[in-house]
N, C-alpha and C positions, 0 to 999 in steps of 0.2 A: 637529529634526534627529536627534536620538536616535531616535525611533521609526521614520524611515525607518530607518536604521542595522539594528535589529533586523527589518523586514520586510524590507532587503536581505538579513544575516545567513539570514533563514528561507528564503528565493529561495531564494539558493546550494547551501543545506542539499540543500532537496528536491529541486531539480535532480539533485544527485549519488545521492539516494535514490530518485530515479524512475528514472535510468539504470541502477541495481544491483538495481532490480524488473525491468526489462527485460532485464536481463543473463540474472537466473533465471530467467525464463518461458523463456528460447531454449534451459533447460538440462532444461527439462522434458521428460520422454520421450512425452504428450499433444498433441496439436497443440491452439497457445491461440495467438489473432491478438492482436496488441495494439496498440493506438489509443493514441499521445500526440499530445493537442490541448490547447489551453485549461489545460493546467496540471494535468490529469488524466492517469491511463491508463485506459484501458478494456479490460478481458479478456474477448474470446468465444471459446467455449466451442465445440467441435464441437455440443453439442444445442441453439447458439442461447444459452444464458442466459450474463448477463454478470455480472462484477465488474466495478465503479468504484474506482479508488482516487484523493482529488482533495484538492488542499490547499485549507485555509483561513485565506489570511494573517490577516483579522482577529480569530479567532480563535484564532492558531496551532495548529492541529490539523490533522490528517493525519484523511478522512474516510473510511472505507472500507464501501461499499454490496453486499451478495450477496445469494444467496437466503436466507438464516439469517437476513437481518436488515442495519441500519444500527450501525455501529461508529465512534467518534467517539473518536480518540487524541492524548494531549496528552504532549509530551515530561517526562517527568522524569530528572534526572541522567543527562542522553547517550542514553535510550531512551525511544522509543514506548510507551505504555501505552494500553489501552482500560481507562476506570474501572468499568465494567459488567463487562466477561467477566475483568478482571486480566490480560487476556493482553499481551503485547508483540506487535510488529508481526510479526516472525518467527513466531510462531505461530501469530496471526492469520490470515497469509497460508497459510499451510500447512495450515489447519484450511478456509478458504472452499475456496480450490483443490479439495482432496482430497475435500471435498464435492460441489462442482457438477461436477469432472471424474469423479469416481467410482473415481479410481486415486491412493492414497498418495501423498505426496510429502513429502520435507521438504527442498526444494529454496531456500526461503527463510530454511534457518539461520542464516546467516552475515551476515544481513542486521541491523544493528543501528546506531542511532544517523546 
């Protein structure tokens, strides 16, 4: 029963983290479509290329897929971290974006925990 508890717990979480990814993309000055299916979001890009951003309850990790590569984030103390690049999710996201869109942003600051 406890482990459900924590894969509910993790739901909840991301649910409210995906709609505050969503909120940002609409706050973008770039036009980016974005796909919530399956537990994921998917960002396309005016030239076609996409970000995935998609949980993984049995892992709990937040995975996030772009052109730079595969990033694979595990919460500690209230934030996302990727163990590879050090970054948190907010940076993360603002670093993919700004990449594939080709116009700055740091439109996912605020976004944490």
């Amino acid at each position: 029963m406890v482990q459900g508890s924590i894969e509910q717990q993790y739901h909840r979480q991301l649910d409210a983290l995906m709609m505050l990814i969503e909120d940002c993309i609409d706050d973008l000055p770039q036009d980016v479509d974005v796909d919530g299916a399956n537990g994921q979001l998917t960002l396309t890009f005016e030239d076609g290329s996409q970000i995935v951003i998609s949980r993984q309850p049995v892992q709990q990790e937040i995975w996030v897929a772009a052109k730079s590569g595969g990033f694979h984030l595990k919460q500690q103390q209230n934030h996302w971290f990727c163990a590879v690049t050090q970054e948190g999710l907010p940076a993360l996201l603002n670093r993919v974006v700004t990449e594939q869109s080709g116009t700055a942003t740091q439109a996912f600051t605020l976004i944490d925990a």
